[in-house]
Phi, psi and omega in degrees: 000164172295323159324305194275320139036281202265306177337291158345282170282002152283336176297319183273323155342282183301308193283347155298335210063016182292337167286310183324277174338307207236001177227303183301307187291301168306327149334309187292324168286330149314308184302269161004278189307318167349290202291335176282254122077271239211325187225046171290333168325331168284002166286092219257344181215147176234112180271327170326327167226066142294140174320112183345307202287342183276340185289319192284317163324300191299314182280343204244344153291324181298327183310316198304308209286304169308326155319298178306314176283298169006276200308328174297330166317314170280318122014294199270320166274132231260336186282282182339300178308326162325346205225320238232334182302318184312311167336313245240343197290347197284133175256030184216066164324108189236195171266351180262019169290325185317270189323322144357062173214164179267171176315291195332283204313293166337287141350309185276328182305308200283304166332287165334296173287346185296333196278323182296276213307323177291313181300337192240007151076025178263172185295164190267048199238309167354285178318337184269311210293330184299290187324287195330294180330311205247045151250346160278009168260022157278308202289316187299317167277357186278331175273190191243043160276154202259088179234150163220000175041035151092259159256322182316311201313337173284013166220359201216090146010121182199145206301355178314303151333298174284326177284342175277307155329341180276325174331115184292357172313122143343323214271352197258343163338280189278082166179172186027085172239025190295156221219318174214359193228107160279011200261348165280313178287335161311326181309275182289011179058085182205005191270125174266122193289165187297157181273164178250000165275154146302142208248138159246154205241165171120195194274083198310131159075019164225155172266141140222145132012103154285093182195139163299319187300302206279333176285339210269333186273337195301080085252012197268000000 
């Protein structure tokens, strides 16, 4: 279909490294120097000579955490979400859904994460190495296998989990943004239980484009 299509070329996009290259990895090093720059005060712990594996453990839980509030912030804000929707428009939910996001929603993620390896004086490199790690449990929560992986699921993201956040119900909205840990929205009381209906997916009551191009510019 035209839906899995433009997935597709969000998948060859990601998997090529053409964002890596020519957008992502210099944001970030734009970012890095900012931030070096200009807010060395936020260096608030130097973790740099920790054992390689407690650093990446250590980042990758802060990582997470930022994540959740983040993605709710793309949720709750009326700007954010202009960025953030395009994830949200595919109505046939595949694991190349994952990939699926426009710049802007890019930019703004990779701003945001770029700051725990700064604060905590670890390499700005980590975070991809993290990135790299968790991408086949993105294509994994991302499909429409029926896993919820049990007493586990309460802490560990499962597509069960995720497809309801994708749900075009209003009501399905504001929840489960947990990104690899699902053990934040049980916290913070954002977690949603599975529907026992089918479920339908995309963006309520708005269009985007089913076009890669026009999706990859969205909201400019």
């Amino acid at each position: 279909t035209k839906n899995f299509r433009v997935d597709f070329f969000y998948a060859l996009f990601d998997l090529s490294h053409v964002s890596h290259i020519f957008f992502i990895v210099p944001f970030s090093l734009m970012m890095a120097s900012l931030l070096a720059s200009n807010f060395s005060g936020l260096k608030l712990v130097s973790m740099g000579s920790q054992p390689v594996l407690v650093q990446l453990v250590t980042l990758f839980v802060i990582l997470d955490l930022c994540v959740y509030f983040m993605h709710r912030f793309q949720h709750r804000n009326i700007v954010a979400w202009q960025f953030h929707k395009t994830h949200h428009s595919q109505k046939e939910l595949t694991a190349l859904t994952s990939f699926r996001k426009s710049l802007l929603d890019r930019f703004f993620e990779t701003s945001i994460l770029t700051v725990p390896a700064f604060v905590l004086s670890i390499d700005y490199t980590y975070p991809f190495y993290i990135y790299a790690t968790m991408i086949a449990h993105q294509l994994l929560i991302h499909s429409m296998l029926p896993i919820s992986f049990g007493r586990l699921g309460y802490v560990i993201v499962s597509p069960d989990f995720h497809k309801l956040h994708h749900s075009k119900d209003p009501r399905h909205h504001y929840g489960n943004y947990g990104g690899a840990l699902a053990c934040w929205d049980h916290l913070f009381g954002t977690y949603l239980e599975p529907a026992s209906k089918p479920l339908k997916f995309g963006v309520h009551n708005e269009e985007i484009p089913e076009s890669f191009i026009k999706q990859l510019f969205v909201p400019l």
